[in-house]
TORBAVEX-923159 format. One record per residue (C-alpha): residue in three letters; z, x, y. Coordinates in nm, 3 decimals, always signed. Last residue first. Example, Ala and Ser with C-alpha at 12.3 -4.5 7.8 and 13.67 -1.06 7.14 Angstrom:
! residues 2
@res SER&z +0.714&x +1.367&y -0.106;
@res ALA&z +0.780&x +1.230&y -0.450;
! end
This chain:
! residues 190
@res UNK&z +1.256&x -0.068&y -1.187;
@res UNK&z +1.362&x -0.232&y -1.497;
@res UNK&z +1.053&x -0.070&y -1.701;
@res UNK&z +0.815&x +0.020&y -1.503;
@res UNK&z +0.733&x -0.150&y -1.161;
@res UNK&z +0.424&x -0.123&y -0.900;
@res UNK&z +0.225&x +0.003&y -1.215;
@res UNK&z +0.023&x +0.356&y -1.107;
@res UNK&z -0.129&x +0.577&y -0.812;
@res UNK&z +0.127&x +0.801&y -0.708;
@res UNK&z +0.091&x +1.119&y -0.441;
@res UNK&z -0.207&x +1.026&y -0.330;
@res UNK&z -0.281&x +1.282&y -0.030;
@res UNK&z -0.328&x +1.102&y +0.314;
@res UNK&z -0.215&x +1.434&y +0.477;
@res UNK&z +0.104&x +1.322&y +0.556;
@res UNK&z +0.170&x +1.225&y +0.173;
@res UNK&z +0.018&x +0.901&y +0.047;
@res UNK&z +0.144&x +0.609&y -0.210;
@res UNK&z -0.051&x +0.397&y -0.417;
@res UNK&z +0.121&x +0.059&y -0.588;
@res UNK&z -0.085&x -0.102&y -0.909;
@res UNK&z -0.004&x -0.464&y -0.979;
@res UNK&z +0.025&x -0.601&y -1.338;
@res UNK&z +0.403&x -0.511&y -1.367;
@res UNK&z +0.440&x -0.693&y -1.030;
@res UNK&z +0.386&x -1.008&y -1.155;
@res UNK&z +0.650&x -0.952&y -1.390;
@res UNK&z +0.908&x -0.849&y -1.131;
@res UNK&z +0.811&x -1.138&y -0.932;
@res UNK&z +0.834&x -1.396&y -1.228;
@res UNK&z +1.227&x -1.293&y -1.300;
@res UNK&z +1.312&x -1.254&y -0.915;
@res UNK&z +1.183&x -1.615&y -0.876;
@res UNK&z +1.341&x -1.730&y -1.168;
@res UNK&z +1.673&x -1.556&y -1.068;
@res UNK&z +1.639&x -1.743&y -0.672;
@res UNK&z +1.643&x -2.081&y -0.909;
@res UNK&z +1.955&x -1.996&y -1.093;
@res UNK&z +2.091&x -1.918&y -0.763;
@res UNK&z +1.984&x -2.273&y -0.602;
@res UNK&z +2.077&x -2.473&y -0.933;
@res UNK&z +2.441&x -2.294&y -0.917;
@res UNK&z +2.458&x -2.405&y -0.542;
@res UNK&z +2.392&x -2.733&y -0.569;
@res UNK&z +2.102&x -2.903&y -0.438;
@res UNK&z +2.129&x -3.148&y -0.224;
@res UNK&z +1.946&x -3.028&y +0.057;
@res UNK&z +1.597&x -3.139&y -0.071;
@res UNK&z +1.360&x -2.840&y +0.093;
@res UNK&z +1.560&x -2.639&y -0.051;
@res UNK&z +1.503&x -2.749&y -0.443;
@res UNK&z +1.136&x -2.747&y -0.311;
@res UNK&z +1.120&x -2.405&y -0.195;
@res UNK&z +1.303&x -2.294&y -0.512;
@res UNK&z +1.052&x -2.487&y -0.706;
@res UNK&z +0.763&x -2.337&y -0.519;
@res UNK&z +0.851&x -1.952&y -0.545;
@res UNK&z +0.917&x -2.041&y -0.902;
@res UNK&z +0.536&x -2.174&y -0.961;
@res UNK&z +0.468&x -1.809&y -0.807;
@res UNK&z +0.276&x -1.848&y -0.460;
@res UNK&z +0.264&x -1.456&y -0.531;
@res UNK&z +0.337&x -1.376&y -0.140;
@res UNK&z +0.405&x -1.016&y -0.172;
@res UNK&z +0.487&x -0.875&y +0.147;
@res UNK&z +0.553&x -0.493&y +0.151;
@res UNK&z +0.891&x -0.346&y +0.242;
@res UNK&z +0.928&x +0.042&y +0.248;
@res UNK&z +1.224&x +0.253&y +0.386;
@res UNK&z +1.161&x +0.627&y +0.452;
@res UNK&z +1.268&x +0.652&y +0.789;
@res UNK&z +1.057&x +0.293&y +0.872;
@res UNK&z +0.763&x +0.191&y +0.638;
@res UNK&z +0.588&x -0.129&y +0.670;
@res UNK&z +0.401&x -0.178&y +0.313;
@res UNK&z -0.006&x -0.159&y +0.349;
@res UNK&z -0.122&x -0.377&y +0.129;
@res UNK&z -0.482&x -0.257&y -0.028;
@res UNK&z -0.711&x -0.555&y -0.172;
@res UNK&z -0.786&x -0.488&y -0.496;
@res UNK&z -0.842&x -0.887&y -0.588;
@res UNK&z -0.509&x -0.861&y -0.803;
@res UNK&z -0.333&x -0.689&y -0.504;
@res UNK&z -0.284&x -0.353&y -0.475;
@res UNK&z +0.049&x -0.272&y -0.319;
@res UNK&z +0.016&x +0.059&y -0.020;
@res UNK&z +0.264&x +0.280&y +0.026;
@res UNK&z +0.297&x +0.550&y +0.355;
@res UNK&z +0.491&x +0.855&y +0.406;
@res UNK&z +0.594&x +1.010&y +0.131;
@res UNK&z +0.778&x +1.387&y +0.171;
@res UNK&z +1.092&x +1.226&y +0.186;
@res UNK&z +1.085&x +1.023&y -0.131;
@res UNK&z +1.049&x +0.664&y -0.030;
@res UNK&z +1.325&x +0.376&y -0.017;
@res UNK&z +1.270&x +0.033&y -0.141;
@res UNK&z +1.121&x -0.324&y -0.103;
@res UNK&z +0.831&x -0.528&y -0.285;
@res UNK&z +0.886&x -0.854&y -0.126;
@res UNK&z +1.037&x -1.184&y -0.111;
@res UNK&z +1.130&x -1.075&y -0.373;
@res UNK&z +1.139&x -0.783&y -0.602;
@res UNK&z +1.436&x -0.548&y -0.431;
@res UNK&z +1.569&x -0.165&y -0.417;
@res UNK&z +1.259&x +0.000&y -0.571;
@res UNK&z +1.262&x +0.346&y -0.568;
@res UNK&z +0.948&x +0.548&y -0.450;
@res UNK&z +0.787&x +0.844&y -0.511;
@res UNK&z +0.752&x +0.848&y -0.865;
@res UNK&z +0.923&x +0.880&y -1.225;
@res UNK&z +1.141&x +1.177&y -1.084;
@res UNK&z +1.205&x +1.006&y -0.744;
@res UNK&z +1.559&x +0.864&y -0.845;
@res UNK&z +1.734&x +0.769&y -0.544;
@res UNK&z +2.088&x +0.594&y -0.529;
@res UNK&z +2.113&x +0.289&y -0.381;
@res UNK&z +2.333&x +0.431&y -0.126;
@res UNK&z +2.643&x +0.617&y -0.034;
@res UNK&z +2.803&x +0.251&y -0.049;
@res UNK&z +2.537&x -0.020&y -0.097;
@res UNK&z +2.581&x -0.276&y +0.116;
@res UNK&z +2.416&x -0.610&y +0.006;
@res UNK&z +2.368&x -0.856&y +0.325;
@res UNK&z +2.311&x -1.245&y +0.383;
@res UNK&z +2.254&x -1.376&y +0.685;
@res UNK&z +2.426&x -1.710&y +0.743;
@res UNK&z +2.161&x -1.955&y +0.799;
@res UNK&z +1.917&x -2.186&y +1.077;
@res UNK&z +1.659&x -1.942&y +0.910;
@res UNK&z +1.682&x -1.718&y +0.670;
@res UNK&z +1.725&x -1.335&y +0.648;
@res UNK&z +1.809&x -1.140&y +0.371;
@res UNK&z +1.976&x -0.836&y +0.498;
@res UNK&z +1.945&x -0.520&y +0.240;
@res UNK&z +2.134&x -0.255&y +0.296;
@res UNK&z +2.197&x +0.123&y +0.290;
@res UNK&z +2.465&x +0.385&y +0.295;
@res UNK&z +2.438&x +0.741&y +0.391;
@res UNK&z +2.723&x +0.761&y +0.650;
@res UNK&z +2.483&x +0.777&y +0.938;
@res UNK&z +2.399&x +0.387&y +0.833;
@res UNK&z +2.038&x +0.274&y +0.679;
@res UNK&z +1.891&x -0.103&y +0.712;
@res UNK&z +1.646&x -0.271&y +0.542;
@res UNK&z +1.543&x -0.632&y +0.708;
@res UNK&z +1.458&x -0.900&y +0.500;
@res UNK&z +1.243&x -1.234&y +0.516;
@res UNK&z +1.251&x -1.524&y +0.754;
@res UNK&z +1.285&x -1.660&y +1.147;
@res UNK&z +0.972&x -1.467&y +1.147;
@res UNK&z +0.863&x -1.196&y +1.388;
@res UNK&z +0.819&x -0.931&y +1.106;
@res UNK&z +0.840&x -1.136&y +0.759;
@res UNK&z +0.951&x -0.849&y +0.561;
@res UNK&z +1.107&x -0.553&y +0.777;
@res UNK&z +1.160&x -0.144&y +0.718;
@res UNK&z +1.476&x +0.013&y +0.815;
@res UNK&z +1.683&x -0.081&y +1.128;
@res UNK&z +1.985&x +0.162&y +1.227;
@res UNK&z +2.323&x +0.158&y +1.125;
@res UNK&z +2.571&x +0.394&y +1.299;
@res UNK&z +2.818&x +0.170&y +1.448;
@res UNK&z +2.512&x -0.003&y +1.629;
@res UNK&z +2.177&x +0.095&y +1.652;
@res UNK&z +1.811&x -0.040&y +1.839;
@res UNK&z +1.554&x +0.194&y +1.921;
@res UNK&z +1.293&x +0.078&y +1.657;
@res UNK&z +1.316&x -0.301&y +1.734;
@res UNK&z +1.109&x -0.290&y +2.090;
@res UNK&z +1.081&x -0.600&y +2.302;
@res UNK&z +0.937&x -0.938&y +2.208;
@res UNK&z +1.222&x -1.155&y +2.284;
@res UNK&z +1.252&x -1.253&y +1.954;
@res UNK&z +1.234&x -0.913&y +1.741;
@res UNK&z +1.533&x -0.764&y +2.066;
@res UNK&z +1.681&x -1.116&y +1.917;
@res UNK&z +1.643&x -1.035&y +1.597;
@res UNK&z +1.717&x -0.670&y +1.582;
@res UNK&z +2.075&x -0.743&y +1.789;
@res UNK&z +2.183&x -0.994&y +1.538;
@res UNK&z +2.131&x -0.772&y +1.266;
@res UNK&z +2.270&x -0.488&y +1.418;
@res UNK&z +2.592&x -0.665&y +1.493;
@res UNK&z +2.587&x -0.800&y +1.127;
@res UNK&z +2.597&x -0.445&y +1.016;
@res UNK&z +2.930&x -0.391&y +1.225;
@res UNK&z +3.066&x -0.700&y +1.052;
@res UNK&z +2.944&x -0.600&y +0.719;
@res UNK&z +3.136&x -0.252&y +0.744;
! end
C-alpha cells in the first residue's frame, strides 16, 4: 500500500515542480488531498484511496517521505464540529464534514487563514515560530543529531502547537458561506 502511495507522491511533486496541474493526478486509487507548503520542497500532502483510507505524507527535502496510512480511515467524528483534526504541525490538518466546504484559522492578530481544502481534506499553515519549531530546526540544521533527540524534539513541537492552537479560533462555511463553527481550533485532545 505505501509503495503505491509513494507513486502518487512522487508523481504530485514533480507534476507540483514542473508547474502543471496536481488535481488530476491518481495512482492505484489514491488521489491528492489538501497540501502544506504548496510548491515547496516541504510540508504535507493528504491523500485519500477508493478503499476509504487516508494519509498523511510529510514531505522534506533531499529525504525519504514519510507516510501514516490509516486503514478505513482516521475515523470521523463531526458531532463536536465540522472538522476532525488528523495533525498539529506543520499545520492545522484534517478532514471536513461533507456538507463544509471551506475553514478558515484565526490568527492571534484576527487575521483569517484560509486552509486549502481538496474533497474534504483541510491543511492550513500555521507558522507559530514556536521556540520548539527553532530547536528542532537547529538540531537539523547540525546533522549530528541522533535520532531519539530528533523525535523527542518533533514531540515538543507537536506539544507547543497543540497548545497554541487552544488559543486560536477556527471558522468554517457551508456552500452558501454559512458559519457552520466558530470556536477553539482544538478541544480537548483533538
Amino acid at each position: 500500500m505505501v509503495d503505491k502511495l509513494m507513486v502518487l507522491v512522487e508523481a504530485y511533486r514533480a507534476a507540483e515542480t514542473a508547474g502543471t496541474s496536481t488535481r488530476t493526478i491518481s495512482h492505484a486509487g489514491w488521489h491528492p488531498g489538501a497540501r502544506l507548503g504548496a510548491n515547496t520542497p516541504d510540508g504535507e500532502l493528504l491523500a485519500y484511496n477508493d478503499s476509504g483510507d487516508e494519509a498523511s505524507c510529510v514531505l522534506r527535502a533531499g529525504q525519504r517521505t514519510l507516510c501514516n496510512v490509516h486503514v478505513g480511515g482516521h475515523g470521523r467524528d463531526f458531532t463536536e464540529r465540522p472538522y476532525t483534526v488528523w495533525s498539529v504541525s506543520p499545520g492545522l490538518t484534517g478532514a471536513l464534514a461533507p456538507h463544509a466546504v471551506k475553514l478558515e484559522l484565526i490568527g492571534d492578530d484576527e487575521t483569517a487563514i484560509p486552509a486549502d481544502v481538496v474533497a474534504h481534506t483541510f491543511a492550513v499553515e500555521t507558522a507559530f515560530g514556536l521556540p520548539s519549531e527553532r530547536r528542532l530546526s537547529e538540531l537539523r540544521a547540525t546533522g549530528t543529531a541522533s535520532k531519539h533527540d530528533e523525535v523527542t524534539a518533533v514531540w515538543e513541537v507537536i506539544d507547543e502547537a497543540r497548545e497554541k492552537l487552544r488559543e486560536l479560533t477556527v471558522r468554517v462555511y457551508d456552500n452558501t458561506d454559512t458559519v457552520l463553527y466558530e470556536g477553539p481550533a482544538l478541544t480537548g485532545d483533538k
